[in-house]
Backbone as CSV, one residue per row, in Angstrom:
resi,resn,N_x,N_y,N_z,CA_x,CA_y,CA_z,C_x,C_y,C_z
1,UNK,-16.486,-5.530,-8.148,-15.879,-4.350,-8.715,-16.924,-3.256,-8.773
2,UNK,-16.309,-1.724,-8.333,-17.453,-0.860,-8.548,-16.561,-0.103,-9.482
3,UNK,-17.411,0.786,-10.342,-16.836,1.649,-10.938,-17.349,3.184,-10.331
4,UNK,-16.661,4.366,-10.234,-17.141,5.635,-10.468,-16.571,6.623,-10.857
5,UNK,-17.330,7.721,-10.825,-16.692,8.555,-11.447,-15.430,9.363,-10.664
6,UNK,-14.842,9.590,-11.061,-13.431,10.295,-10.303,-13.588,11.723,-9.808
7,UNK,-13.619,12.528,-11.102,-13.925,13.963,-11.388,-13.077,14.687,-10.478
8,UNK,-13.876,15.706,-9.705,-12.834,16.626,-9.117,-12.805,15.775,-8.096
9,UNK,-13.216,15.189,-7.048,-12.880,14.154,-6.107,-11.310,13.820,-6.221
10,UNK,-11.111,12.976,-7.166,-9.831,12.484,-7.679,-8.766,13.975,-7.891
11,UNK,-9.203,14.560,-8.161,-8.305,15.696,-8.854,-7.821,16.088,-7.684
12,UNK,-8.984,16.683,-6.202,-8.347,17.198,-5.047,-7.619,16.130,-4.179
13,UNK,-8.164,15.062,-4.438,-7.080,14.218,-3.695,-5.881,14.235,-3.904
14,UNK,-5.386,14.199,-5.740,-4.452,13.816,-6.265,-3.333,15.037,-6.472
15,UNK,-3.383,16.277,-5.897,-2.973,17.320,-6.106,-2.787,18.117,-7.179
16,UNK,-4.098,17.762,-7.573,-4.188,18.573,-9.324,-3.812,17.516,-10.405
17,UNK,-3.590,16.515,-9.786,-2.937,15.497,-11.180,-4.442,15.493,-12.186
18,UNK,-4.526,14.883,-13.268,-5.689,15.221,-13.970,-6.011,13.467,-13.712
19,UNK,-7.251,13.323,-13.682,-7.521,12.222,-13.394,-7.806,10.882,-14.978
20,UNK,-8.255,9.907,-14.669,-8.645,9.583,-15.902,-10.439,9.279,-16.008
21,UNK,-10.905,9.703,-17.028,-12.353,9.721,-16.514,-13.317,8.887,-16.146
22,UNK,-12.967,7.265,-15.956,-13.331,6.712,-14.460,-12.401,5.764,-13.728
23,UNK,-12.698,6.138,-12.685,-11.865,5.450,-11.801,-12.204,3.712,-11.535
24,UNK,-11.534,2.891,-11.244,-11.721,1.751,-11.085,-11.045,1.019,-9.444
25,UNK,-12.352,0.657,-8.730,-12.243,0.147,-7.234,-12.091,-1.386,-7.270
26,UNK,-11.681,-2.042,-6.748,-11.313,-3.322,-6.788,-11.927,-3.927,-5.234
27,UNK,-12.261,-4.409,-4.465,-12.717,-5.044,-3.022,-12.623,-6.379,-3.325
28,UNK,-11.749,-7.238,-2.287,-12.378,-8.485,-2.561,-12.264,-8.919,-1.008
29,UNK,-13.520,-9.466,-0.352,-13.513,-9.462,0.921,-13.353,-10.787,1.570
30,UNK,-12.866,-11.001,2.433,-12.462,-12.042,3.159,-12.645,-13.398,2.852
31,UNK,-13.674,-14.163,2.156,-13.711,-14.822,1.083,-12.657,-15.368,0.332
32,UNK,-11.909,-13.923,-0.554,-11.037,-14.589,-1.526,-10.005,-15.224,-0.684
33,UNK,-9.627,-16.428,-0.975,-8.459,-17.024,-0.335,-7.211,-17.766,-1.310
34,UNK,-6.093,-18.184,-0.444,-4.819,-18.574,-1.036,-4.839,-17.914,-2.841
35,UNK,-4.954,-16.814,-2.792,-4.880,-15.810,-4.024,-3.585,-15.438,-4.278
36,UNK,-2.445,-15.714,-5.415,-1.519,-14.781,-5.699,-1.522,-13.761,-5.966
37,UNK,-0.699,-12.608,-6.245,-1.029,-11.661,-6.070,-0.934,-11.372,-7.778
38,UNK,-0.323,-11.974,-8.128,-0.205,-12.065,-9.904,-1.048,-12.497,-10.043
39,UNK,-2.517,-13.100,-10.141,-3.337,-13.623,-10.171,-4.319,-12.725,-9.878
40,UNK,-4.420,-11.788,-9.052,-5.321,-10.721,-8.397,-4.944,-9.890,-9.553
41,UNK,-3.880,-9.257,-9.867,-3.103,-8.311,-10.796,-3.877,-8.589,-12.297
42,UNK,-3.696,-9.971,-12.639,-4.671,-10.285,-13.909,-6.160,-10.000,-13.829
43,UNK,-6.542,-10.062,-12.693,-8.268,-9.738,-12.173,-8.379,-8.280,-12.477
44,UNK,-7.598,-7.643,-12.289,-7.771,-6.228,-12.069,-7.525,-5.677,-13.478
45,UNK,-6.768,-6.138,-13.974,-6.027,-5.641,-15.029,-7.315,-5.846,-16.125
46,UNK,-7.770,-6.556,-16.284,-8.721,-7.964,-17.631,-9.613,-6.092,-17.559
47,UNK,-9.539,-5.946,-18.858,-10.679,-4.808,-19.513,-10.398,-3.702,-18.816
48,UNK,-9.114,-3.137,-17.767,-9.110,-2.041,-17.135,-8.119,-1.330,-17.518
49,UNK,-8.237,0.131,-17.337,-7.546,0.576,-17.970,-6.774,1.517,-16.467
50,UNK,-7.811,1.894,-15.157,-7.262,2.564,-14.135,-7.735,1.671,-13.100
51,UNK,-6.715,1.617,-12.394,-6.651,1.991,-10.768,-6.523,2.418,-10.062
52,UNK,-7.559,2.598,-9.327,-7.974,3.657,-8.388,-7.664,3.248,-6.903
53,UNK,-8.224,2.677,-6.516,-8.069,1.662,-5.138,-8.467,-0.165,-5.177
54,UNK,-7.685,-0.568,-4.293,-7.510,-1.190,-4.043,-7.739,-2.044,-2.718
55,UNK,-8.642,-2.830,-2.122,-9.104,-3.384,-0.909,-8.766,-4.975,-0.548
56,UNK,-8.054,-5.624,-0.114,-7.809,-7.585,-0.432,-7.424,-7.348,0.960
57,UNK,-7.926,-7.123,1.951,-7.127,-6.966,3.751,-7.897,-8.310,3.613
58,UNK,-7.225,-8.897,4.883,-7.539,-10.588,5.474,-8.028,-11.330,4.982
59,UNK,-7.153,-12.121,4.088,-7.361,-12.792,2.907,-5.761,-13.594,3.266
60,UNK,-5.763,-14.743,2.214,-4.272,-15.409,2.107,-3.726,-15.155,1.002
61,UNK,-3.843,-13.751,0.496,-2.982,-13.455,-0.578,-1.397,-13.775,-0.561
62,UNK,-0.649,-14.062,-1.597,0.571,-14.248,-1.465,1.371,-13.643,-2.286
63,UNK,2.630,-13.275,-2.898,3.259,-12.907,-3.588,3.727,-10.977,-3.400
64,UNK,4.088,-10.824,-4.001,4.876,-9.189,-4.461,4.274,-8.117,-4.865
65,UNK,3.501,-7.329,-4.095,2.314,-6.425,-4.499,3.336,-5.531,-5.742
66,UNK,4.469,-5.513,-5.441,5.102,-4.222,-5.849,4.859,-4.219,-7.488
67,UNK,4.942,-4.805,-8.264,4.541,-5.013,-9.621,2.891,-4.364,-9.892
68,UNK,2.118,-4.826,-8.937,1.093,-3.730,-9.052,1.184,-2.534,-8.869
69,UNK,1.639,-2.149,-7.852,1.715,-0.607,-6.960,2.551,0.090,-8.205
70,UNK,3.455,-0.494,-8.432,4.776,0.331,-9.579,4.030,0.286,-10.718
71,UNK,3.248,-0.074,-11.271,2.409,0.166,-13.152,1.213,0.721,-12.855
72,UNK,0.483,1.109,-11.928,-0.239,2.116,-11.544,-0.103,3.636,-11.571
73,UNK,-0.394,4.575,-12.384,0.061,5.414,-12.239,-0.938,6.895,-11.593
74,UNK,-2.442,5.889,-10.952,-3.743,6.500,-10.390,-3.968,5.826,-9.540
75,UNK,-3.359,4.854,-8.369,-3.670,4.343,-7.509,-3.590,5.147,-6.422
76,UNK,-4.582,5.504,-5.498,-4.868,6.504,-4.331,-4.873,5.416,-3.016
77,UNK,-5.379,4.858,-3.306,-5.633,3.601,-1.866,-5.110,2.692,-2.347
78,UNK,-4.121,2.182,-1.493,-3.706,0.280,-1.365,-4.294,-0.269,0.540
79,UNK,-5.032,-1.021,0.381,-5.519,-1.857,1.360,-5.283,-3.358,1.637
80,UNK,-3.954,-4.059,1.690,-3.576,-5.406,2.048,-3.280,-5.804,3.181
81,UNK,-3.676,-5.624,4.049,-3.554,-5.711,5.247,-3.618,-7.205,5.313
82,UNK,-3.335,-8.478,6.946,-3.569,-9.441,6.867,-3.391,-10.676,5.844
83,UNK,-2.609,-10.535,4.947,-1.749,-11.386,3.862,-0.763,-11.945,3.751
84,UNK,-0.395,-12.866,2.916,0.747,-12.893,3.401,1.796,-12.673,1.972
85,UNK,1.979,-11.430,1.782,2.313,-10.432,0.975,4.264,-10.208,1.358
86,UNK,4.810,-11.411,0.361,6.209,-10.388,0.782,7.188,-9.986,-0.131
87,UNK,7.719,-8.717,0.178,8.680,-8.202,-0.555,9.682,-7.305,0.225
88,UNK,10.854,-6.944,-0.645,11.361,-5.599,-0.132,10.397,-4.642,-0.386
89,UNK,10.153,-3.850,0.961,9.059,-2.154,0.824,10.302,-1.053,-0.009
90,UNK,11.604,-1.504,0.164,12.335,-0.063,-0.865,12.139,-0.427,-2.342
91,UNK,11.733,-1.788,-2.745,11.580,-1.901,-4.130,10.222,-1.441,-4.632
92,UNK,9.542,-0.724,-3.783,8.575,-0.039,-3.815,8.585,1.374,-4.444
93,UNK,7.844,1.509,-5.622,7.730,3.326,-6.380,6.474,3.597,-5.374
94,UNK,6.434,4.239,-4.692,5.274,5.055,-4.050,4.938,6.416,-4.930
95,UNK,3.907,6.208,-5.919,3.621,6.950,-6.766,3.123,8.800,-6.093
96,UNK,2.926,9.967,-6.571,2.709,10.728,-6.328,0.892,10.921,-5.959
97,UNK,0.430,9.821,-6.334,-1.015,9.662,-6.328,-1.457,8.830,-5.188
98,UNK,-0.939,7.821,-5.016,-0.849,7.438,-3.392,-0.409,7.597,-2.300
99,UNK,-2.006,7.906,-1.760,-2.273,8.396,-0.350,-2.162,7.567,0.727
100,UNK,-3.252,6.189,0.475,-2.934,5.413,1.825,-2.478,4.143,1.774
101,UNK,-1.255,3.613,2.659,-1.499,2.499,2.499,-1.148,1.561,3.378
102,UNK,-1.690,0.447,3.464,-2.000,-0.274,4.402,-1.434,-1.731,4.376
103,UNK,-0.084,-2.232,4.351,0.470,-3.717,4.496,0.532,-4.181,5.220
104,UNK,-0.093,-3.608,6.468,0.297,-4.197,7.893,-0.024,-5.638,7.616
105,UNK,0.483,-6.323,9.020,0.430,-8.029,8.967,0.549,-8.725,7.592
106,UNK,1.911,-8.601,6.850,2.505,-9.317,6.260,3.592,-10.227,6.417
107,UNK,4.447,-9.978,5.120,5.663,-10.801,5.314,6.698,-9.878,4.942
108,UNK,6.301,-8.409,5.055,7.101,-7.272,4.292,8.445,-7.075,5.035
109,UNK,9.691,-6.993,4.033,10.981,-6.776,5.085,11.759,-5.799,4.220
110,UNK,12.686,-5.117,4.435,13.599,-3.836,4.363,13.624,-3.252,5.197
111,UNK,13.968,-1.417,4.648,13.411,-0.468,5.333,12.635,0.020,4.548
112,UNK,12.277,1.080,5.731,10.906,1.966,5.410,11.501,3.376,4.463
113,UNK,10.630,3.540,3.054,11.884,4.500,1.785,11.096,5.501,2.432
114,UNK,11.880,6.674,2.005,11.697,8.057,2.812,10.225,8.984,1.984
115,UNK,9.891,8.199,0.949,8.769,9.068,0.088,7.138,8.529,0.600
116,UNK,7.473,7.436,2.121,6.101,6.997,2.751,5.645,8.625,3.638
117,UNK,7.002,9.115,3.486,6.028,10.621,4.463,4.986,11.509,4.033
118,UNK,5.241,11.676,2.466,4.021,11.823,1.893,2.572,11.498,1.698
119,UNK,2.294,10.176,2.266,1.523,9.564,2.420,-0.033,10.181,3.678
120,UNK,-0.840,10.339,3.361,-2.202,10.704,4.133,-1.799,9.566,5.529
121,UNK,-2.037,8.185,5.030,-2.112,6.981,5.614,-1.359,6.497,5.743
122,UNK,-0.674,5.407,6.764,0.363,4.538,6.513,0.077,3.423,7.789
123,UNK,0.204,2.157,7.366,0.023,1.283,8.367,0.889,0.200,7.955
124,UNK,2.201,0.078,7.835,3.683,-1.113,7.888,3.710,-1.943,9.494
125,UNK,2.737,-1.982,10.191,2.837,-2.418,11.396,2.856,-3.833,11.165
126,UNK,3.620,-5.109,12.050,3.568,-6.432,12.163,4.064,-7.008,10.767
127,UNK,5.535,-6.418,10.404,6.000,-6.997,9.322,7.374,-7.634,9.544
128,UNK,8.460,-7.247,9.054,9.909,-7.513,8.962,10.993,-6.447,8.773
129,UNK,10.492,-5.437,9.309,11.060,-4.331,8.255,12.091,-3.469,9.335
130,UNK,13.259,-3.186,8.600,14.171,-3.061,9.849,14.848,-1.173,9.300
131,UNK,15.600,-0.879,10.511,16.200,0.320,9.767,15.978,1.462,11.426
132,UNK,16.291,2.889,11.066,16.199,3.803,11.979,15.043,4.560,11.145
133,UNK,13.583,5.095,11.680,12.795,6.092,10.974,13.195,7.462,11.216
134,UNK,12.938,7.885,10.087,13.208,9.578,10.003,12.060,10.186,10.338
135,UNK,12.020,11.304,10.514,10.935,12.172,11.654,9.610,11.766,10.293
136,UNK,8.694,12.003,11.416,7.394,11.224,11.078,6.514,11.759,11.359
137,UNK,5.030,11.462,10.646,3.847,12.415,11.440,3.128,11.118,11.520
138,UNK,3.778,9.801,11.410,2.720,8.711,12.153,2.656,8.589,13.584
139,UNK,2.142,7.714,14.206,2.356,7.255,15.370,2.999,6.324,15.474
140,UNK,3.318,5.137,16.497,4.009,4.717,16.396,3.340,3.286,16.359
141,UNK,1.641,3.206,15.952,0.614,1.802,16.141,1.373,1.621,14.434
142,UNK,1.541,2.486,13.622,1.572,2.509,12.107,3.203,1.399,11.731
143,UNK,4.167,1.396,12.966,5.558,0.526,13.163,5.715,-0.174,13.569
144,UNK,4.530,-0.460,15.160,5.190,-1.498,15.997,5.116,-2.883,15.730
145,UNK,5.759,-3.923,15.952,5.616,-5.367,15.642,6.406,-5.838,14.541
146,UNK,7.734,-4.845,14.296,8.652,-5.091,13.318,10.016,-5.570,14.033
147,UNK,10.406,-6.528,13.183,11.811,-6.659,13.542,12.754,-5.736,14.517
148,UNK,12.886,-4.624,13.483,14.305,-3.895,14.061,14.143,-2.747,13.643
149,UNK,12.793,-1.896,13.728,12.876,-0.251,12.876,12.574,0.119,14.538
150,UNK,13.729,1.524,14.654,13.636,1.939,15.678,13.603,3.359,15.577
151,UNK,13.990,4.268,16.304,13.306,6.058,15.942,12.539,6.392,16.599
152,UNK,12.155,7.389,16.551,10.620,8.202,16.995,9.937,7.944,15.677
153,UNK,8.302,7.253,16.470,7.815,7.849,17.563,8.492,6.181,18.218
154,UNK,8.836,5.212,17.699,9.466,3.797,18.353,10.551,3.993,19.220
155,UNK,11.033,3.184,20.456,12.529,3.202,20.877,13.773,3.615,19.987
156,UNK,14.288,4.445,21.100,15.783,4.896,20.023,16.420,3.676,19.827
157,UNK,17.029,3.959,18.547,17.757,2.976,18.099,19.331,2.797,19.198
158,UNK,19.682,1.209,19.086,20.619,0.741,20.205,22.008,1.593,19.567
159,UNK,22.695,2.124,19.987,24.222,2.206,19.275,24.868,1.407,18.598
């Protein structure tokens, strides 16, 4: 765990939101293994009061990030990439404070909710996640390897 300071950093990221005065980073690198994600959630949580970001990519995490992501109300980065992380992505609050985020190579299935356009970052690639995308400023590395989401910048969807 690192701690730092937020200050205006946080503030310009966050679009003026006021920050809280320190931020709290979480990393746990390739190492941590067969981790729930309720279990990670208690790690993070024990003596904290913010979250800031978040890092657990290629790891065997398991379970429902969304219980984290949704009681966060200063999370800027989510980084889970490589997990095996599943939920519905529409039961997802994508807070006004998060910028990037990163589930690729999960077990994630729905569709993709329309408030990911806001997002700096986005990487849902190699999940389950089905639906038509609405105009986008990703590419299309940020979709491919899903079930059934089709659109630009992906193949039009079949009739």
């Amino acid at each position: 765990m690192s701690i730092r300071n937020c200050g205006q950093m946080y503030k310009e990221a966050c679009n003026g939101v006021e920050s809280p005065p320190i931020g709290i980073t979480k990393r746990f690198g390739s190492n941590v293994l067969l981790l729930n994600i309720l279990n990670v959630i208690r790690i993070i949580f024990h003596n904290t009061y913010y979250l800031v970001e978040f890092y657990a990519s290629g790891n065997e995490i398991t379970g429902n990030p969304a219980k984290l992501l949704n009681m966060t109300d200063y999370l800027v980065e989510f980084y889970a990439s490589g997990n095996k992380l599943k939920f519905d992505l529409e039961s997802l609050k994508i807070g006004k404070t998060l910028k990037d985020l990163d589930i690729s190579r999960n077990l994630v299935f729905g569709k993709l909710p329309k408030n990911v356009a806001g997002l700096r970052m986005l990487n849902v690639s190699h999940n389950h996640l089905c639906g038509q995308l609405l105009a986008t400023k990703f590419t299309a590395s940020a979709f491919v390897g899903n079930d059934c989401l089709c659109g630009s910048p992906l193949p039009a969807c079949k009739a």
